[in-house]
C-alpha positions, -999 to +999 in steps of 0.1 A: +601-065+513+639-084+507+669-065+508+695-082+485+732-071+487+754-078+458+786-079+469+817-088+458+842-123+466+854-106+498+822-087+509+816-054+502+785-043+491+786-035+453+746-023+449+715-032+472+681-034+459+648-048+473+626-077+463+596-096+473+607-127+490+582-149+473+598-183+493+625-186+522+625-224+516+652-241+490+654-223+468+646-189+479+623-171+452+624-130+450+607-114+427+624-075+418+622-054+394+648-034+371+643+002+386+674+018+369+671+036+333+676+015+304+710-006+305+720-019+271+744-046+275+756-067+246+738-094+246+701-075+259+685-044+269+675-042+307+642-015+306+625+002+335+601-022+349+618-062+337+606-084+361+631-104+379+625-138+395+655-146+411+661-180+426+687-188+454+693-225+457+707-230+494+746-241+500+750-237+454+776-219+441+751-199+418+718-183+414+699-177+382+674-148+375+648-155+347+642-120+332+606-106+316+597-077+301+577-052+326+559-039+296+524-024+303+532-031+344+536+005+362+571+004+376+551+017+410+528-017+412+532-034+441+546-067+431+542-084+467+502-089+453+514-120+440+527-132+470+491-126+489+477-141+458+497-173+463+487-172+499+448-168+493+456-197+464+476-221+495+507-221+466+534-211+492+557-233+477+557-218+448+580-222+415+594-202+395+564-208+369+535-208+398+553-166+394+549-163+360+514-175+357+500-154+384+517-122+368+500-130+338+467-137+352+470-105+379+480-084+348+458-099+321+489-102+298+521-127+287+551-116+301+581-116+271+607-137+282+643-118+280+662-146+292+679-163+321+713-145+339+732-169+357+755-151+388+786-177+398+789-169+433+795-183+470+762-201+487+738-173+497+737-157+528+699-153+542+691-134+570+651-142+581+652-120+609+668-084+592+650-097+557+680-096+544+699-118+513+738-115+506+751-126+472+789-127+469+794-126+429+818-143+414+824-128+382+818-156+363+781-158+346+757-174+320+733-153+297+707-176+281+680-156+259+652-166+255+665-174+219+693-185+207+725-201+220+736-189+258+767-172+264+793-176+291+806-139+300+831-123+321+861-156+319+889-131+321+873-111+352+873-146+368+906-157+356+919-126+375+903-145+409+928-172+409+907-197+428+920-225+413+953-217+433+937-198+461+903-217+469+907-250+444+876-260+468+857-233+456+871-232+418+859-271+416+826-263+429+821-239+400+833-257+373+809-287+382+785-262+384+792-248+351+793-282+336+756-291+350+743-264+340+756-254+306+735-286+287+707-272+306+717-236+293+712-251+253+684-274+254+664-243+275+656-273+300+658-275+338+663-240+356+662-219+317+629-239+306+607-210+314+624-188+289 
């Protein structure tokens, strides 16, 4: 098992949560699951059991986490199966949709795609030895459901950063990030094609 910190721009642990680290290659693939009571945001409902793959693309000033409903999966399974299931199937290097369709075939059932949460943040910290994964968030994100136009949250919480003036290295990294991503984020191509 991962532990992932989520932390905030300076450091400090916000909430910690564990995964199954799926792939420690580029990107880094975790699979988690929600294991809080029902959070309803806005824009969707998080439930008991959604299944999180997470992907961690080395030295990016993002991640994205594709989102599925855990319907009909006890929240006590033992998701790292799929991993020994990619490793009896030689798919180490798995993708994000080598996942999906092992679920579905361990589970004998289609996953319902939620959407794809996009976290602005510094390039991942990853840890082999401790198994551990620090995410600094940068406020900023991306919520693309699985239908519909996405949505780009949280602008005023990352206004309040001022990295334009304080790290304009780190601000322009961002915005060309945002700007690759967000024709991706309406066509449900690239990184959102799964949902």
């Amino acid at each position: 098992m991962l532990t992932i910190h989520k932390a905030d721009p300076q450091g400090h642990i916000l909430t910690t949560y564990s995964g199954c680290l799926l792939t420690d290659d580029d990107p880094i693939l975790v699979l988690a699951r929600w294991r809080h009571s029902t959070l309803q945001a806005p824009f969707v409902t998080f439930d008991p059991g959604d299944l999180f793959i997470e992907r961690y693309d080395r030295g990016r000033y993002y991640n994205v986490f594709a989102v599925y409903s855990g319907e009909g999966i006890d929240l006590n399974d033992e998701m790292c199966g799929v991993k020994e299931q990619m490793r009896r199937q030689k798919r180490l290097a798995a993708t994000a949709a080598d996942v999906l369709h092992l679920i579905q075939d361990m589970y004998h059932t289609s996953r319902r795609p939620k959407g794809a949460y996009v976290n602005f943040s510094y390039p991942v910290e990853y840890n082999a030895q401790t198994q551990e994964l620090i995410w600094r968030d940068l406020a900023l994100d991306i919520w693309v459901p699985a239908q519909g136009q996405p949505l780009l949250l949280d602008e005023d919480e990352y206004a309040l950063l001022d990295l334009p003036r304080r790290e304009p290295q780190t601000a322009a990294a961002i915005q060309a990030a945002l700007q690759r991503l967000w024709p991706h984020a309406l066509r449900h191509s690239g990184p959102f094609a799964l949902i």
